[in-house]
N, C-alpha and C positions, 0 to 999 in steps of 0.2 A: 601510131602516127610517128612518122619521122620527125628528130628533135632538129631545131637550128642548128644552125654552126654556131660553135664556139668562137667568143670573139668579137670585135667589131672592122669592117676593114674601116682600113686609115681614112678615107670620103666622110664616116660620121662622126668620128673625131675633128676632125678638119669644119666644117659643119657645126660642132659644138661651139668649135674655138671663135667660127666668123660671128655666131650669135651675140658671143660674151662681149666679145670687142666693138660690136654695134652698141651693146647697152653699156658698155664700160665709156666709150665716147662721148656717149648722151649725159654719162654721171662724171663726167670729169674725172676719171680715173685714168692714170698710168699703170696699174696694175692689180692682178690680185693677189692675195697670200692668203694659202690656204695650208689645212694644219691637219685635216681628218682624213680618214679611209675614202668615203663617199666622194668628197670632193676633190680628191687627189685622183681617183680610180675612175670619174666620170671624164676628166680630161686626156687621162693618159692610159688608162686598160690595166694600172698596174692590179692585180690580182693578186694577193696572197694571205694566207691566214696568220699571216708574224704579226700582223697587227694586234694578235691576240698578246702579247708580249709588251707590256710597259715601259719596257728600256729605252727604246732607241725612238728621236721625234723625227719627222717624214715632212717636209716643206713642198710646196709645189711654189714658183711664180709665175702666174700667167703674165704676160705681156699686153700690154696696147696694143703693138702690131709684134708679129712673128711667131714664133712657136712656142710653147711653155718650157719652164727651166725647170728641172729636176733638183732640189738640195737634200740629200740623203743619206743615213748610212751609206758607210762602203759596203756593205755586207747586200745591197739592196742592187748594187749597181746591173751587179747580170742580168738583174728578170728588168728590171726597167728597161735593159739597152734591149731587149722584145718589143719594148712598143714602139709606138711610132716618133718616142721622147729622143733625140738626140743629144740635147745639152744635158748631161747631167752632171751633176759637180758633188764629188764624195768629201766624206771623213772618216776617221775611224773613230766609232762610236761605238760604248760609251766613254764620252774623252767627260774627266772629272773638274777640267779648267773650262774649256773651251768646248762644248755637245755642239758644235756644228755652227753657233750663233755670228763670231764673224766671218765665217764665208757666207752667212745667207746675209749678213748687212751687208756685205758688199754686191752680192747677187741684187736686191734690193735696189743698191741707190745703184749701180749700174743700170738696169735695165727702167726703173722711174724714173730716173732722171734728178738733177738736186730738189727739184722742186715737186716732183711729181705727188699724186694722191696714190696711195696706196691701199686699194677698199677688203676689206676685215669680213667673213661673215658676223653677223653681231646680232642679230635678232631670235626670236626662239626658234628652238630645235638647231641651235648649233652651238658649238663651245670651241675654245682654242686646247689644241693636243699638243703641249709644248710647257714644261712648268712655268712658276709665275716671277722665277728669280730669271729665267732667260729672255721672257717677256718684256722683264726693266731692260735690262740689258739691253734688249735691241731696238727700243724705242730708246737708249740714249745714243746709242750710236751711229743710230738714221742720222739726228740732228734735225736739218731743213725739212727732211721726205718725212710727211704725215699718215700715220695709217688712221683709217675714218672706214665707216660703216662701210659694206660693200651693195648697196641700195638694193639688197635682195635679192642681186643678180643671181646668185645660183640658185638658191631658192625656185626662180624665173623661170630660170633656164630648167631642173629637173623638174620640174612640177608636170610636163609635158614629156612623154617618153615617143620614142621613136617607136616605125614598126616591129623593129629589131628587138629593142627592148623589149616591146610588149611579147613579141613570143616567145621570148625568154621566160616572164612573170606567166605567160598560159604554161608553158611546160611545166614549171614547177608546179602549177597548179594542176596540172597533169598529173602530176607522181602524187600528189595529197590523194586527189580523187579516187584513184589505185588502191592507194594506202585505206583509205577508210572504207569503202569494199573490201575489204580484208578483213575487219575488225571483229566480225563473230569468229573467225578462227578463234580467236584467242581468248577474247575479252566474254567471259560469261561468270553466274555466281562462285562464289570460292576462290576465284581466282586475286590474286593479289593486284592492288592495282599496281606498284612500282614497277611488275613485271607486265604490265598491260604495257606502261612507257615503255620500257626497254624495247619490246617487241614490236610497238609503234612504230620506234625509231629505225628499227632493224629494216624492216618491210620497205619502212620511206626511200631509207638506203637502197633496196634489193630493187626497188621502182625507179631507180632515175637518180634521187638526189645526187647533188655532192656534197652536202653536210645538212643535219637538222640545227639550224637558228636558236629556234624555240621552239619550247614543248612545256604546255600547261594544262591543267584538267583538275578535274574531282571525279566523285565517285559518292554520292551522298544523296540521303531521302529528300523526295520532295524538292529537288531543287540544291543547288549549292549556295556555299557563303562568299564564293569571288572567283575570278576569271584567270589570277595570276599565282596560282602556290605549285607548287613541283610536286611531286606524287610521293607517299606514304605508303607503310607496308601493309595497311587496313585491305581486308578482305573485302571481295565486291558482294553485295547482298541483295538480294530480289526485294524491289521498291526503291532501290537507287537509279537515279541518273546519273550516265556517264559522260563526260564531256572530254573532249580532247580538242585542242587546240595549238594548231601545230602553224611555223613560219619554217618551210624547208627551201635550201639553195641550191637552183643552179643557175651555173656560169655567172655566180655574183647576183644575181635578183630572186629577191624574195617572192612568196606566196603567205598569205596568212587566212586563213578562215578557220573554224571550228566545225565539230558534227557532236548532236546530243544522241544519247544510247538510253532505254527504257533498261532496265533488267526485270524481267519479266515481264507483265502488263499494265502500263502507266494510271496511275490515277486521274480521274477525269481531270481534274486541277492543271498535272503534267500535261497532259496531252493537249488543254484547251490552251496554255501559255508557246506549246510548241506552237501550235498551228498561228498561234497571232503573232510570235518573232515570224514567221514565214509569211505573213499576210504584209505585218513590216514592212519585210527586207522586200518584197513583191512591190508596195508601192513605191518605196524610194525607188529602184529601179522603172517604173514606170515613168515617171519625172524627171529619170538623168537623160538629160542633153546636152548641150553646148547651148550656153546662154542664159541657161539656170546659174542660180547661185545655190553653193553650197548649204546654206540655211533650206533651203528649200528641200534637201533632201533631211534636215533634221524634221522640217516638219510634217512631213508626208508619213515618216515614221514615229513621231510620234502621235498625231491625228489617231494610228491604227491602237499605240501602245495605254494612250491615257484620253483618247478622245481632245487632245491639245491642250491639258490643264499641268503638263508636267512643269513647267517652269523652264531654268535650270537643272534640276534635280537629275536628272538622269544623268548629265555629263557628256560627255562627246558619243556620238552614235556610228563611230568608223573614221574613218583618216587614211591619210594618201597612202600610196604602196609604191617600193621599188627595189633601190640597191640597199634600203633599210626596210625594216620590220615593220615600222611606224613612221611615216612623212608626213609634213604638210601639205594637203589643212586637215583642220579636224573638224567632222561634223556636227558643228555646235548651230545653236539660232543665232549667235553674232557674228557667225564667221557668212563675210558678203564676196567670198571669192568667186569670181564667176567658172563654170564651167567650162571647158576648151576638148575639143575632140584631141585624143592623146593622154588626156591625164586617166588614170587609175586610181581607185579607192577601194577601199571594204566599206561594206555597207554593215554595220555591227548592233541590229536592236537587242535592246536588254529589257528583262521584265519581271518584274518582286511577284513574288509568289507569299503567302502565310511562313510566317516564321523568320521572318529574314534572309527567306532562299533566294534567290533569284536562278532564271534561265537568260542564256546571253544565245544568240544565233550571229554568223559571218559566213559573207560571202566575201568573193572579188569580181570589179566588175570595170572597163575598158567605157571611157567617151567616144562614139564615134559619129560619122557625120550625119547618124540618122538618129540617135540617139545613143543607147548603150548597149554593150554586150557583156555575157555572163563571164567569165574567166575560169572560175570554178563550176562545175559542174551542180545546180541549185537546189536544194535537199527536198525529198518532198511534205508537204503538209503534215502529215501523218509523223510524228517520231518512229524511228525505227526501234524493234523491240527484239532483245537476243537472250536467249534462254539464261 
């Protein structure tokens, strides 16, 4: 299957900006400031991996009315004047007195106005990428202009992805699906796991991606001891399960699901905890629609996991998916966000096994107007077993 275009044209950028500025209207806001990759990259297309680089801070201002303003390295300014950002205003950074802070106060109270609100993302799953000496700094220099919460408008606004986007998040989930089809090539006893990753990543590569995010797994009997540790030079051994757990990019949006591996032939134990993360991840997906609340999918899966007596105890069952690994929301029982055709999730059940092992399963899956669709290609019942 042929992949998207790369990109967005300038209509859904434009489109982004009309939504913010409806809901920036309603919150009394003059503007927003923003600090991160995501939020910067959803307005403006900028694309690049320097972010990986600590040195240099990256401003955006949206506006009330008109286009968003660019405050950045100079070093940034080429690939920015790519998109469809026109104002952009440089420095040469890193400057040891002055890292950019009053050309953005002035950027700032220009375009708010002396009195304007200036809205902050502030609630979870965001932080400010700017240190905390330049932060005084430009909250003294505003003066009058207040910066205040940014009332979750971006939050709002991605939490709902476009068509565009979405096939973007399918693609990638394209090249995983590729990818672990592949996995008896490599991945059998004897073999090291560190070299199972390496190869992992190789393949994701040779499939599509433009870079692997994340990469986590185990390789241990009966189950493993957690979902996040990076791979070891331990030999794979017949009576392990292997996990892999992969978030690959392309064109900026992620993918993230996992696939479990028998080595050898599973014990009934294994094989009865795969088939109930599938029975899980089966019913939450049965229940996704628009108009459902989030909760609803914690409890569908857990109903299948513990018969409804988990509590809290298990922790979030999946969370949103896009131009980050992990978004809002997370599928907890408190979490009463409603459903919307457009939003994206992993649906993520987990299940204790004796010993303190647990098996975890993940999918990706699309709101749409009749309920939901798979993203990932959906594992079957049965764990797969490779020599």
């Amino acid at each position: 299957m042929k992949p998207p275009e790369r990109g967005f044209p300038v209509s859904e950028y434009q489109a982004r900006l009309d939504r913010a500025q409806a809901l920036m209207k309603a919150a009394n806001l003059s503007a927003l400031f923003l600090t991160t990759e995501p939020e910067i990259r959803y307005f403006t297309g900028f694309l690049t991996r320097f972010w990986e680089s600590p040195t240099r801070p990256w401003y955006l201002v949206v506006p009330a009315t008109g286009k968003p303003v660019a405050v950045i390295p100079a070093i940034g300014s080429h690939l920015m004047s790519r998109t469809w950002v026109t104002d952009i205003r440089t420095w040469v950074s890193p400057h040891y007195t002055d890292d950019g802070i009053g050309l953005l106060a002035d950027t700032l109270a220009e375009v708010a106005g002396p009195d304007g609100n200036i809205g902050v993302p502030s609630s979870a799953e965001t932080h400010l990428r700017m240190p905390r000496a330049d932060w005084q700094r430009l909250t003294g220099l505003l003066k009058q202009n207040r910066l205040v919460p940014d009332a979750d408008i971006t939050r709002r606004l991605r939490i709902v992805k476009s068509p565009r986007e979405i096939d973007k998040i399918r693609t990638a989930c394209g090249v995983v699906d590729r990818a672990f089809s592949r996995v008896p090539e490599f991945a059998r006893t004897g073999e090291l796991l560190d070299r199972v990753f390496r190869r992992f990543q190789a393949l994701s590569l040779d499939e599509g991606a433009d870079w692997i995010g994340y990469l986590a797994g185990a390789a241990e009997s009966q189950g493993y001891g957690d979902v996040i540790s990076p791979a070891t030079s331990k030999k794979i051994q017949t009576g392990d399960v292997l996990m892999l757990d992969t978030g690959v990019v392309w064109d900026g949006y992620f993918c993230d699901f996992d696939r479990n591996f028998s080595i050898g032939p599973p014990t009934k134990a294994v094989k009865d905890a795969h088939a109930r993360l599938i029975d899980a991840t089966q019913a939450a997906f049965e229940v996704a629609r628009p108009g459902k609340t989030v909760a609803a999918l914690f409890h569908a899966m857990d109903a299948v996991l513990t018969g409804g007596n988990s509590g809290d105890e298990p922790g979030r069952l999946g969370h949103g998916l896009g131009m980050q690994l992990t978004e809002w929301p997370s599928i907890l029982p408190q979490d009463q966000t409603v459903m919307e055709e457009g939003m994206v999730l992993t649906l993520e059940p987990g299940f204790a096994l004796d010993g303190g092992k647990i098996m975890v399963h993940e999918e990706n899956i699309v709101f749409t107007d009749a309920g939901a669709e798979y993203l990932s290609t959906p594992a079957p019942r049965d764990i797969r077993v490779l020599d």
